[in-house]
N, C-alpha and C positions, 0 to 999 in steps of 0.2 A: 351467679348474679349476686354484686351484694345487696344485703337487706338494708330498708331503711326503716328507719324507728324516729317517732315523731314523740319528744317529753315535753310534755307542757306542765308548766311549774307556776304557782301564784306569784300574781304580784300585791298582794295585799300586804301591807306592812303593818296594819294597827288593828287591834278588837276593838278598842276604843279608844281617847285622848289620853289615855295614862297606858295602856299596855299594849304593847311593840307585838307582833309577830312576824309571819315569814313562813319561807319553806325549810322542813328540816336537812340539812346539808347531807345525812348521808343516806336520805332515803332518793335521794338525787344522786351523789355520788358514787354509792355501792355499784348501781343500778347504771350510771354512764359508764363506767369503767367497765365493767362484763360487759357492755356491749361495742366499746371500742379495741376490745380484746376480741372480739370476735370479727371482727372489719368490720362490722355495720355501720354504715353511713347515721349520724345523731341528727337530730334538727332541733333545735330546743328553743321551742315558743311559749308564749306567757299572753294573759290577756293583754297586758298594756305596753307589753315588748322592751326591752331597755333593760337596765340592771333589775336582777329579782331578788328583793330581801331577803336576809336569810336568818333564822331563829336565831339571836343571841346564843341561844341556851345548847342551841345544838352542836355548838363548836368547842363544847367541855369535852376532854381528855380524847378529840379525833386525832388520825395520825396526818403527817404531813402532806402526804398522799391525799387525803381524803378533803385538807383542807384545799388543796392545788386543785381539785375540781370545782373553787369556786370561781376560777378562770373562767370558764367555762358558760356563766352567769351572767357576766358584765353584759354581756350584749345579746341578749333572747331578740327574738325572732317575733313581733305581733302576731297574735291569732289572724288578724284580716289581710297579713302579708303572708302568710304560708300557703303557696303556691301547689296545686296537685295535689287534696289528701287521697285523691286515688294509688299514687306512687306508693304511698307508705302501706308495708308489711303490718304495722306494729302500733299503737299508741301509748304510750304508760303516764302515769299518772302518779308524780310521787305527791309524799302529805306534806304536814307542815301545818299547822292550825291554818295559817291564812289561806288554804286552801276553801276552807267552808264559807270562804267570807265570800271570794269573789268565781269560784268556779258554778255551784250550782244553778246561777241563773244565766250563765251565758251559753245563749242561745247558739252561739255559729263554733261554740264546742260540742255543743248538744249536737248537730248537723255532722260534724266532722268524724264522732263517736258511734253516731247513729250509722252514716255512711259507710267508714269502717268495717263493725260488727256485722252490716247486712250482709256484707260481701266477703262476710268469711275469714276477715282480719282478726287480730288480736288486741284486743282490749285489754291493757293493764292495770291495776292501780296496787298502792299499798297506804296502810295508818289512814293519815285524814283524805289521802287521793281519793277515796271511793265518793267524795262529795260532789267530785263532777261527775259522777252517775248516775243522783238521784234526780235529775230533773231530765233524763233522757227519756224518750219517748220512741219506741219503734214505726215501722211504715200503719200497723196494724194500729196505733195511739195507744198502746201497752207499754207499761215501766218494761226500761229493758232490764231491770233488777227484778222483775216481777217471776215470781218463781224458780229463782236460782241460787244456786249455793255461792255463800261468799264469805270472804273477812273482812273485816275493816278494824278499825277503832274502835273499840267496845265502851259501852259508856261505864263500866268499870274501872277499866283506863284511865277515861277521862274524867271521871272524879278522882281518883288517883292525882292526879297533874294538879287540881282544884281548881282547875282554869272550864271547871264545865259551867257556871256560872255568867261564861262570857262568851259562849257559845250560839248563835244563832238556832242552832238544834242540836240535840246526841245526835250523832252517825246512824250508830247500832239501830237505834230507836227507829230514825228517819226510815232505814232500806226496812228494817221488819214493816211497820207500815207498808209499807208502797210493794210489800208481795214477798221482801225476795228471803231465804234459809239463812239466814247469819250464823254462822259458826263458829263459836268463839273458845279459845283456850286462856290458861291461864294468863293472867297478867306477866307482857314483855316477853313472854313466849314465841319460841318461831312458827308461823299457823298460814298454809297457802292453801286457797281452798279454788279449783278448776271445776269449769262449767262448760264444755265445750269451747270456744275461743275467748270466755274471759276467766279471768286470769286475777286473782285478790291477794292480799296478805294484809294480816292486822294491827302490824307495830312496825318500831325500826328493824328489828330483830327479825324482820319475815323478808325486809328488800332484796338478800341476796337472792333467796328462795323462789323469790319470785323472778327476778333478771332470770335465773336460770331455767325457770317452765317457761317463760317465753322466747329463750334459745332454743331450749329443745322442742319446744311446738314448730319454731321456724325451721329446722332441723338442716 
C-alpha cells in the first residue's frame, strides 16, 4: 500500500512591513524528495493554499535539484480543502521563520495533528516546523509536547540569525514551557530527537535525518 504523507508549509510571507519571510526551501525540499523516492503519495497544504513564500535567504548556494522542488509550491492545497486527514500515514512540518507567524494558532491544524498522533500516526516537524505544535492540545487538554523529548530551533540559533527580535516567541523557550525535554546540540548541527510517533529535528541540517525516521517508522 502506498503511504501517504501530508506537508504543510507556511504561507506567511512578512515578520513585519520591512522584513520578508517564508518557508526555508530545503527543509521542504530535502524532505519531499525522500519521500517521492520512496513512492509516497505527497499532499502539500498550507493555511491559505496557493503559492507559499519562500525565504529569500534560503536559496543561497542550493543545488538545482533543490531549487526544482519549488515547483512543487506554486499550488499548495488549503488546510480546509484537505480531504481525509484519516488517510494520511504521516504529517511533517518543515520551518521557515514564517512558520511561527501563522501555524501556532490554527486551530483546524491543531485538529488535523491532534487526530493524527491519537491514532498512532506520525508527527513530524523540523527548525521552526515545531511551531505548529505548540498550541496542540490532546483528547486529555494536555500539550501534546507536554513531557516529550524533542528538537527544534534553539533560541541559540535564533539569536545567531539576529532575527530573534522579530519573533512572536523563542521555539526553544515556548515548548520548555508548555512541558516538553528540548534537546539541543550545537549550533547547525544535525540533532533528531523520537518520542514514540513524533518525530523533531532542530535545524536545516536535521531535515534529511528526519525524512529518513519517518521512512523507517512507516517501514
Amino acid at each position: 500500500m502506498t503511504k501517504h504523507i501530508l506537508m504543510v508549509v507556511t504561507t506567511a510571507d512578512k515578520m513585519n512591513d520591512d522584513k520578508d519571510t517564508g518557508l526555508w526551501l530545503s527543509e521542504f525540499g530535502e524532505a519531499y524528495l525522500e519521500f517521492m523516492n520512496k513512492g509516497y503519495e505527497v499532499t502539500v497544504a498550507s493555511p491559505l493554499g496557493g503559492q507559499a513564500p519562500i525565504d529569500d535567504r534560503s536559496l543561497n548556494g542550493v543545488s538545482q535539484e533543490m531549487l526544482g522542488t519549488a515547483n512543487y509550491l506554486k499550488d499548495t492545497v488549503r488546510l480546509d480543502q484537505v480531504q481525509e486527514i484519516s488517510k494520511y500515514d504521516a504529517i511533517f512540518l518543515p520551518g521557515g521563520h514564517g512558520t511561527m507567524f501563522d501555524l501556532p494558532d490554527n486551530m483546524l491544524l491543531q485538529f488535523m495533528i491532534r487526530s493524527l498522533y491519537e491514532s498512532g500516526k506520525i508527527v513530524a516537524a523540523v527548525c521552526h516546523g515545531p511551531a505548529g505544535l505548540v498550541g496542540v492540545t490532546l483528547s486529555d487538554g494536555s500539550a501534546l509536547v507536554a513531557g516529550k523529548t524533542v528538537a527544534a530551533f534553539t533560541d541559540e540559533e535564533e539569536r545567531e540569525t539576529t532575527l530573534d527580535p522579530y519573533m512572536p516567541f523563542l521555539l526553544e523557550s515556548r515548548l520548555r514551557e508548555l512541558g516538553a525535554n528540548v534537546v539541543t546540540a550545537p549550533n547547525w548541527s544535525n540533532n533528531v530527537q523520537i518520542d514514540g510517533n513524533l518525530i523533531t529535528g532542530q535545524n536545516p541540517q536535521s531535515t534529511e535525518s528526519v525524512a529518513k525516521e519517518v521512512i523507517r517508522h512507516l517501514g
